[in-house]
N, CA, C and O atoms as a DFTB+ gen file, in Angstrom:
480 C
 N C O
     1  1     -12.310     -10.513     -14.764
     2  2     -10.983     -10.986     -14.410
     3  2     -10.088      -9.795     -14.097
     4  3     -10.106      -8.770     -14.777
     5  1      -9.199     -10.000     -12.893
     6  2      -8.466      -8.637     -13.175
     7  2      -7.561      -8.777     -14.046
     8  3      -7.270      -9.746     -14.747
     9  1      -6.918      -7.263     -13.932
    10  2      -6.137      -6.757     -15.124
    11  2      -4.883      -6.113     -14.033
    12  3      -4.071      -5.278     -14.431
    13  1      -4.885      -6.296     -13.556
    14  2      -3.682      -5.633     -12.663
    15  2      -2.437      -6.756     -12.165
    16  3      -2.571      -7.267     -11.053
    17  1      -1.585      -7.016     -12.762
    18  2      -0.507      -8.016     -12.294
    19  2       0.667      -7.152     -11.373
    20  3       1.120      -6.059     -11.712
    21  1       1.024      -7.856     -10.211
    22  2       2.062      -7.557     -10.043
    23  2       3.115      -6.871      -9.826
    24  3       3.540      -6.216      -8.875
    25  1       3.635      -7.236     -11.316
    26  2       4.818      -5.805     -11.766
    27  2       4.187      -4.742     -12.713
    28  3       4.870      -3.923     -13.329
    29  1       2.823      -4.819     -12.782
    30  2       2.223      -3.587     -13.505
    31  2       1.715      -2.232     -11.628
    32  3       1.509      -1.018     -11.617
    33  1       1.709      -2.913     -10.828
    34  2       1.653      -2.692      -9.767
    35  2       2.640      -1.815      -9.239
    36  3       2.611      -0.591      -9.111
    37  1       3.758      -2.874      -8.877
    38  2       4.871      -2.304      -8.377
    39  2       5.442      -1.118      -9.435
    40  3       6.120      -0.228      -8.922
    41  1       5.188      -1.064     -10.959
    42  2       5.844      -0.327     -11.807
    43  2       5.128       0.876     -11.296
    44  3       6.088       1.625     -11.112
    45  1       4.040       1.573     -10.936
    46  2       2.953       2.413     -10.640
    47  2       3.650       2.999      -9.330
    48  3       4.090       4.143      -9.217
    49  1       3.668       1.933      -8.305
    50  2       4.152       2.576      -7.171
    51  2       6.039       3.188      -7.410
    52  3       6.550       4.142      -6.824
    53  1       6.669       2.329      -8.367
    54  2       7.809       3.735      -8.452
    55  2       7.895       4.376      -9.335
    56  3       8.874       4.789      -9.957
    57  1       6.546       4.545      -9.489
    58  2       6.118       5.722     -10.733
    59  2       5.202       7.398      -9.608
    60  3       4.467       8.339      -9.909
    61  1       5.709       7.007      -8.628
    62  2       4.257       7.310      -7.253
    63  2       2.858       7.770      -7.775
    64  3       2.218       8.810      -7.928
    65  1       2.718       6.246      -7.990
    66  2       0.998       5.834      -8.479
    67  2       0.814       5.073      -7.551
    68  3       1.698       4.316      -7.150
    69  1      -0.553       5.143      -6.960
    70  2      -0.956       3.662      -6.095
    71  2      -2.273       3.190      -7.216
    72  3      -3.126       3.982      -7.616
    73  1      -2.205       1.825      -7.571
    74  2      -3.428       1.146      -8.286
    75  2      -4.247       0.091      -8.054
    76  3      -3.801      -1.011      -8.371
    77  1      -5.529       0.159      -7.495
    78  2      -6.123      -0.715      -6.765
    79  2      -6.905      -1.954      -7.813
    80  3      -6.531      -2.034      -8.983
    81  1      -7.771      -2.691      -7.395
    82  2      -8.971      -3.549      -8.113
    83  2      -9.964      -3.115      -7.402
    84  3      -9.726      -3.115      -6.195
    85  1     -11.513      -2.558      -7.863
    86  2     -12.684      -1.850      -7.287
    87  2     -13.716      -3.502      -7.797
    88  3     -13.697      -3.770      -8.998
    89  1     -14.155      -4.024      -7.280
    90  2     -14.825      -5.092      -7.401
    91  2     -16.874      -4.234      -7.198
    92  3     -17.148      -3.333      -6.406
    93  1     -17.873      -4.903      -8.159
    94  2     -18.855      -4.517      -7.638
    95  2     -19.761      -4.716      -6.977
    96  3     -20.911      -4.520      -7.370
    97  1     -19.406      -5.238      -5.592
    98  2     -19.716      -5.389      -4.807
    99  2     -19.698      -4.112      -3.249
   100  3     -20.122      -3.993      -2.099
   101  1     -18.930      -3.452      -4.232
   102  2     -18.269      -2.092      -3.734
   103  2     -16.997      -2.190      -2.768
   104  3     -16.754      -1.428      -1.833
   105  1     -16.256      -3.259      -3.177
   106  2     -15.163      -3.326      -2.012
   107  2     -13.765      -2.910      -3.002
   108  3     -13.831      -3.247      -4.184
   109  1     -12.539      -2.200      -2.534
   110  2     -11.876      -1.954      -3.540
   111  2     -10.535      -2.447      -2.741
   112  3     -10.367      -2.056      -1.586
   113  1      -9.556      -3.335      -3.388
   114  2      -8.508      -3.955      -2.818
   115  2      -7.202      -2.450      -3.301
   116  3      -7.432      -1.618      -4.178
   117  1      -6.098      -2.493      -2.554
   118  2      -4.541      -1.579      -2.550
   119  2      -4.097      -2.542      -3.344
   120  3      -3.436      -2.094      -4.281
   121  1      -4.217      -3.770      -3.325
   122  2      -3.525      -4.240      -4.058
   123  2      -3.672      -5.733      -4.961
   124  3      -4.637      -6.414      -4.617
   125  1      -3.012      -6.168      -5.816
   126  2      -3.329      -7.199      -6.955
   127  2      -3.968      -8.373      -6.402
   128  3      -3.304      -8.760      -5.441
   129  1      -4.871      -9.022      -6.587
   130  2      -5.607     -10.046      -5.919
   131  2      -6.527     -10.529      -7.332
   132  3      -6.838      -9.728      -8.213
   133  1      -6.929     -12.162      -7.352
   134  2      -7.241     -12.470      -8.530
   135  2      -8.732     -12.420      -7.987
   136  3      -9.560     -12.262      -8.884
   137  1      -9.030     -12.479      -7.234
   138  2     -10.633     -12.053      -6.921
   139  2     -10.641     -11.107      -5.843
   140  3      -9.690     -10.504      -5.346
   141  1     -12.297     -11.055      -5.458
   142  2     -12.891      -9.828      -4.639
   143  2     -12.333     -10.504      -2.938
   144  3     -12.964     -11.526      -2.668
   145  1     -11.736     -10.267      -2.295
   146  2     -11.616     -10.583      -0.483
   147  2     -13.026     -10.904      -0.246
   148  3     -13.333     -12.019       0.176
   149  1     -13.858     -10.049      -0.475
   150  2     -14.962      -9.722       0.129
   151  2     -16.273     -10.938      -0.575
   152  3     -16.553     -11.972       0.031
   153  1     -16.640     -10.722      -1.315
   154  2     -17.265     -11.782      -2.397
   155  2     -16.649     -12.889      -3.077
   156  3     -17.358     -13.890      -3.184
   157  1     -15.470     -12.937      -3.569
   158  2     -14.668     -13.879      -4.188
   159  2     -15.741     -13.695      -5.977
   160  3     -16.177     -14.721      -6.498
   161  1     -15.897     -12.804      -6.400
   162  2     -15.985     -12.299      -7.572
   163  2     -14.604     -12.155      -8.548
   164  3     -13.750     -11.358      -8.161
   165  1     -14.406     -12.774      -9.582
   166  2     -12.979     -12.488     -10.417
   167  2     -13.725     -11.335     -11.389
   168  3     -13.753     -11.721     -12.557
   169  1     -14.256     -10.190     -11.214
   170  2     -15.161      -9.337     -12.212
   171  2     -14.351      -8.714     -11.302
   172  3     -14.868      -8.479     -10.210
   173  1     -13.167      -8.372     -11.480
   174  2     -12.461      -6.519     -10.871
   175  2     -11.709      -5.650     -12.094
   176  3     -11.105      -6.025     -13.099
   177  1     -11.982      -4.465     -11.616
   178  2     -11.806      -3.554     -12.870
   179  2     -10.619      -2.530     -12.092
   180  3     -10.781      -2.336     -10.887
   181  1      -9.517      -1.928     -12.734
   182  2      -8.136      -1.562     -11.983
   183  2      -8.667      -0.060     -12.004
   184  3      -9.502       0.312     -12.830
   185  1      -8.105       0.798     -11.006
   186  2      -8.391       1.944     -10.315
   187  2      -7.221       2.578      -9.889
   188  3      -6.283       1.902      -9.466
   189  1      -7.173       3.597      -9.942
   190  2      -6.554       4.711      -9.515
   191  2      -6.351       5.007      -8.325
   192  3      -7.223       5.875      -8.285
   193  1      -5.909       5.017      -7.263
   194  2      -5.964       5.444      -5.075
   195  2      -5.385       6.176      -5.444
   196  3      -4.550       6.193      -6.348
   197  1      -5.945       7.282      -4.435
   198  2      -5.359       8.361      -4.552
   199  2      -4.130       8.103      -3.432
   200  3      -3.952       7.148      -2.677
   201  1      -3.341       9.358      -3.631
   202  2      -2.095       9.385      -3.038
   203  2      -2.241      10.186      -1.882
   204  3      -1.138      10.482      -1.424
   205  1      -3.090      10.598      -1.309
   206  2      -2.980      10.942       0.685
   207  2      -4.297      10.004       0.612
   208  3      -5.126       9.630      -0.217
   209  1      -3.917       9.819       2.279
   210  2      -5.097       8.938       2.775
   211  2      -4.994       9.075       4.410
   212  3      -4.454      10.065       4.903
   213  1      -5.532       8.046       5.204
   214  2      -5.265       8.472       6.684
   215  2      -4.349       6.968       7.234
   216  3      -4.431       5.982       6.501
   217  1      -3.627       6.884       8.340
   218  2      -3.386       5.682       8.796
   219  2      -4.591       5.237       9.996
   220  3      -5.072       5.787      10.986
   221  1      -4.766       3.932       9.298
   222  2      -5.444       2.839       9.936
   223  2      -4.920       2.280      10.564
   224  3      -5.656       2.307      11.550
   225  1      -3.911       1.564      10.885
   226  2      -3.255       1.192      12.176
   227  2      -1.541       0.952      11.597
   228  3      -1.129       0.890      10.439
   229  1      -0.979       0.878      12.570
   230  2       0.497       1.127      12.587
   231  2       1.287       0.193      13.755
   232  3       0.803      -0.047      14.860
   233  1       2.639      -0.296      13.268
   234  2       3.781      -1.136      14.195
   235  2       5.065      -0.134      13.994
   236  3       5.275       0.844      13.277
   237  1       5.639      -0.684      14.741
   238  2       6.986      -0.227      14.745
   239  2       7.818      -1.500      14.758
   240  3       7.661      -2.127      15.805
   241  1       8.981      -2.277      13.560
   242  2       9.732      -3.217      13.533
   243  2      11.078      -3.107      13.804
   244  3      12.030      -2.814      13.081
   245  1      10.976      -3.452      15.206
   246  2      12.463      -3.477      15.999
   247  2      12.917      -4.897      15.621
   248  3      14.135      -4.865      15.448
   249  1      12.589      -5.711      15.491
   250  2      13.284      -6.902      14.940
   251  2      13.140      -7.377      13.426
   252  3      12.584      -8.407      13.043
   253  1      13.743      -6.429      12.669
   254  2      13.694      -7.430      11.116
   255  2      13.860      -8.770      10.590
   256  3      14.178      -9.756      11.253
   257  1      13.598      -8.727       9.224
   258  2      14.128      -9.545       8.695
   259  2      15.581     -10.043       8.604
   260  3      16.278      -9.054       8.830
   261  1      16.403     -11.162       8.369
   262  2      17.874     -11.033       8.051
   263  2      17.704     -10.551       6.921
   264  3      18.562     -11.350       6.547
   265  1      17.425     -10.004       5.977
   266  2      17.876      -9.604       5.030
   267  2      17.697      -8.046       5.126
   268  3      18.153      -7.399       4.184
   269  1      16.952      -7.213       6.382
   270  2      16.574      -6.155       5.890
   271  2      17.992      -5.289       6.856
   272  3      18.523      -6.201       7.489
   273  1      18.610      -4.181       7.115
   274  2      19.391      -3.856       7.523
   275  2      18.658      -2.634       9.137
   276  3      19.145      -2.481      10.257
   277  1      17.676      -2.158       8.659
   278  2      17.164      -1.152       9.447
   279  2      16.819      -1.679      10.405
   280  3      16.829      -2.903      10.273
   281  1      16.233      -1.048      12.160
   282  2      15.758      -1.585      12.368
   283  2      14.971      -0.698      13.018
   284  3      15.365       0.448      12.802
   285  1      13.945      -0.750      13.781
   286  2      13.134       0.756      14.157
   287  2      12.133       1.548      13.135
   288  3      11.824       2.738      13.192
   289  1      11.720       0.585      12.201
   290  2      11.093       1.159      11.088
   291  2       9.454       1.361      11.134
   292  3       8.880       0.636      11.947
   293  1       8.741       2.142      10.461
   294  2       7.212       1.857      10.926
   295  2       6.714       1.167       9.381
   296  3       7.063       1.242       8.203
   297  1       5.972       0.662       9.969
   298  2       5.084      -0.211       8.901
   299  2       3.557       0.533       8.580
   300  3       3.659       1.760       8.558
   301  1       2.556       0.163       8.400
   302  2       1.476       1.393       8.116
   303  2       0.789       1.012       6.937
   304  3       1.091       1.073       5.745
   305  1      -0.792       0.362       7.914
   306  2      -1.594       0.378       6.680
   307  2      -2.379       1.693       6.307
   308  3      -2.900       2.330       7.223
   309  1      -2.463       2.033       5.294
   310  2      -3.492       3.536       4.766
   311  2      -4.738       3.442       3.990
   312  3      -4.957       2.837       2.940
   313  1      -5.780       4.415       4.978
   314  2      -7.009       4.139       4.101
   315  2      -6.756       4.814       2.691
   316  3      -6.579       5.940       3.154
   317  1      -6.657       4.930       1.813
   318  2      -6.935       5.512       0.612
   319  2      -8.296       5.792      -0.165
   320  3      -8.654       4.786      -0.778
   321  1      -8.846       6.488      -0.259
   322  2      -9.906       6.425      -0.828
   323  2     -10.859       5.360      -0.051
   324  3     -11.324       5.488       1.082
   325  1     -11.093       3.856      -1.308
   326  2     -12.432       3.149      -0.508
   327  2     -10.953       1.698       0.108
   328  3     -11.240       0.628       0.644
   329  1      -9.820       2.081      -0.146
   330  2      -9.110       0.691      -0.722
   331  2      -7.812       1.210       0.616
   332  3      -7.525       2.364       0.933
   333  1      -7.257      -0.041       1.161
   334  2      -5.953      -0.015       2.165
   335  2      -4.894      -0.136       1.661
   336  3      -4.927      -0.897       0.694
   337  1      -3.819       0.333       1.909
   338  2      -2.723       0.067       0.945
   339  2      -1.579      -0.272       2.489
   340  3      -1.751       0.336       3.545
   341  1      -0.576      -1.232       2.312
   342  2       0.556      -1.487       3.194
   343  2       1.866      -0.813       2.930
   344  3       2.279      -1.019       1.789
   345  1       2.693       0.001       3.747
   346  2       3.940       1.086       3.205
   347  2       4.309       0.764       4.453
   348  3       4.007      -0.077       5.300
   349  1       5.391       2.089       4.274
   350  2       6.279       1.675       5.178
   351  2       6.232       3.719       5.428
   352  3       5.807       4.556       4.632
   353  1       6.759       3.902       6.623
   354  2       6.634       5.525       7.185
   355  2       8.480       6.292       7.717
   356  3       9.170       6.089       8.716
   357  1       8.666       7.044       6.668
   358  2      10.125       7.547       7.431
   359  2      10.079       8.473       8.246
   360  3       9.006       8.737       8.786
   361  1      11.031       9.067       8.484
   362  2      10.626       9.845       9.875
   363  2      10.129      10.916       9.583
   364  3      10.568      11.500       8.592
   365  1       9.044      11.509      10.373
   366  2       9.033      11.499      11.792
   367  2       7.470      10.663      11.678
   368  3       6.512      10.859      10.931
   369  1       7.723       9.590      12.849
   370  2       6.590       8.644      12.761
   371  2       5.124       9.222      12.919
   372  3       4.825      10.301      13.431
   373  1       4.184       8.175      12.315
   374  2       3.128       8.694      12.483
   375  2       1.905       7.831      13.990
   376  3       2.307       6.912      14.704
   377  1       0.714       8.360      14.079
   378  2       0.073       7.372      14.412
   379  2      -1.506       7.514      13.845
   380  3      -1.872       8.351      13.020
   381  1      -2.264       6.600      14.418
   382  2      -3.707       6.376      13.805
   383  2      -4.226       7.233      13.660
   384  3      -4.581       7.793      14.697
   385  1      -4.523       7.748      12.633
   386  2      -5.686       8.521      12.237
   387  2      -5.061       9.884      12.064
   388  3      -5.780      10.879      12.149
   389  1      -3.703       9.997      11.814
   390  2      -2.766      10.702      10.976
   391  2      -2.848      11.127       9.581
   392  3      -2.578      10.246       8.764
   393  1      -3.160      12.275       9.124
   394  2      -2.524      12.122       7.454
   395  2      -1.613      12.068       6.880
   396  3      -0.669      12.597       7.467
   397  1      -1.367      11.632       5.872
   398  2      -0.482      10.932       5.363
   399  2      -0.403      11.156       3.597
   400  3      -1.271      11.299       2.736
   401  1       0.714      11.118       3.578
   402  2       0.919      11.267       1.519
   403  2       2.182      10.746       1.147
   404  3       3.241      10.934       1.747
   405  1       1.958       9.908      -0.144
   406  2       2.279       9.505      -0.382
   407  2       3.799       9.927      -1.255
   408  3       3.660      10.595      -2.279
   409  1       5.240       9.519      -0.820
   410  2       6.546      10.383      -0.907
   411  2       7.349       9.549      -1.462
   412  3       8.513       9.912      -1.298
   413  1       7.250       8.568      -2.061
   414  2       8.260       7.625      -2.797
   415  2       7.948       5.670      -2.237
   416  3       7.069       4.974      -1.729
   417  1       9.476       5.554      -2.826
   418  2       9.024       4.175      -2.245
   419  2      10.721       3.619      -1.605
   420  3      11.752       4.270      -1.768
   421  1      10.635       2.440      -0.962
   422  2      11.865       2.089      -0.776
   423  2      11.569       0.129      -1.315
   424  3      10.552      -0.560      -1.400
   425  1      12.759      -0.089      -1.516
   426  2      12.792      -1.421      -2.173
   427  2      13.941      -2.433      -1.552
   428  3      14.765      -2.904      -2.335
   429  1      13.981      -2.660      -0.611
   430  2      15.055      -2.844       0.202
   431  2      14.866      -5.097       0.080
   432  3      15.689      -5.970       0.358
   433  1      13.596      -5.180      -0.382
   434  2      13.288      -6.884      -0.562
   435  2      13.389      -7.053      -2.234
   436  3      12.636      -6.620      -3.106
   437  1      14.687      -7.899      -2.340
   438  2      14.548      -7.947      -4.151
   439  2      14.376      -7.329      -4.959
   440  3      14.252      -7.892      -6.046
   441  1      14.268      -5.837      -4.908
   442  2      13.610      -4.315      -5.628
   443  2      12.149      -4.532      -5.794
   444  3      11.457      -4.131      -6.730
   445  1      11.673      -5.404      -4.483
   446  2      10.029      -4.840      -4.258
   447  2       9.511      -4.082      -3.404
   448  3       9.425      -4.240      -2.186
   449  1       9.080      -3.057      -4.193
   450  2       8.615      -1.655      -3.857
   451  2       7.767      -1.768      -2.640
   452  3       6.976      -2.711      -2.619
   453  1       7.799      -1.031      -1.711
   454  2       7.258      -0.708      -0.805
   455  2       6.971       0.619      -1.079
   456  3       7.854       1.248      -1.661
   457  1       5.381       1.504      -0.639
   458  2       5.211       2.781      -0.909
   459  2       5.844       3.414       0.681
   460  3       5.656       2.910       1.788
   461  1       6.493       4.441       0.406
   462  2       6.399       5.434       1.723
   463  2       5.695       6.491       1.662
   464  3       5.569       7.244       0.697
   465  1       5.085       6.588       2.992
   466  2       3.768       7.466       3.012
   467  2       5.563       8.961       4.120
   468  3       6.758       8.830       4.385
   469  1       4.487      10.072       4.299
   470  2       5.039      11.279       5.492
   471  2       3.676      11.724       5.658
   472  3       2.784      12.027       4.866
   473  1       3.752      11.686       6.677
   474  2       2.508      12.587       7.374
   475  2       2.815      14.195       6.328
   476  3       3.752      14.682       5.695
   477  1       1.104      14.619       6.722
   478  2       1.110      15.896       6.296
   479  2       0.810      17.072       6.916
   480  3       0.894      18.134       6.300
């Protein structure tokens, strides 16, 4: 069963920790999920991602949310280790297959953390 909820999650990322679920099947999730994506196994055990990784693909959000104020922002999934993690990128933008490390977070939805990656 996992062991990773949530706000034990988000507490990590504004702690600048990223903490995954490694399932053994060998697939490892960025983030809290009650089973494996891959198998649908509830046997996941919580893990450590490291904090640089590369970007896997990337947007740029010219039209937000109403609630968010920015607009022009990059979004950015990151390989980490075996596991993807979703952030957000401040300037100066990146693109695929960029490195990347991990520099804080911003919380701009309800004080849920988003990680920000900067290229390196």
């Amino acid at each position: 069963m996992s062991d990773l909820s949530y706000d034990e999650w988000a507490d990590a990322v504004h702690e600048g920790r990223l903490l995954g679920l490694a399932c053994s099947c060998g697939h490892t999730n960025g983030s809290p999920t009650a089973a494996c994506p891959h198998c649908g196994s509830r046997d996941l055990e919580r893990v450590d991602l490291p904090t640089e990784g590369v970007v896997h693909t990337e947007t740029t959000i010219q039209v937000p949310p109403e609630t968010f104020e920015t607009r022009g922002y990059q979004v950015v999934v990151i390989e980490v280790g075996d596991a993807r993690v979703m952030g957000r990128v401040e300037e100066p933008s990146v693109e695929i297959g960029d490195e990347v490390t991990l520099t804080g977070t911003i919380a701009e939805d309800d004080d849920r953390p988003a990680p920000v990656f900067e290229a390196r």
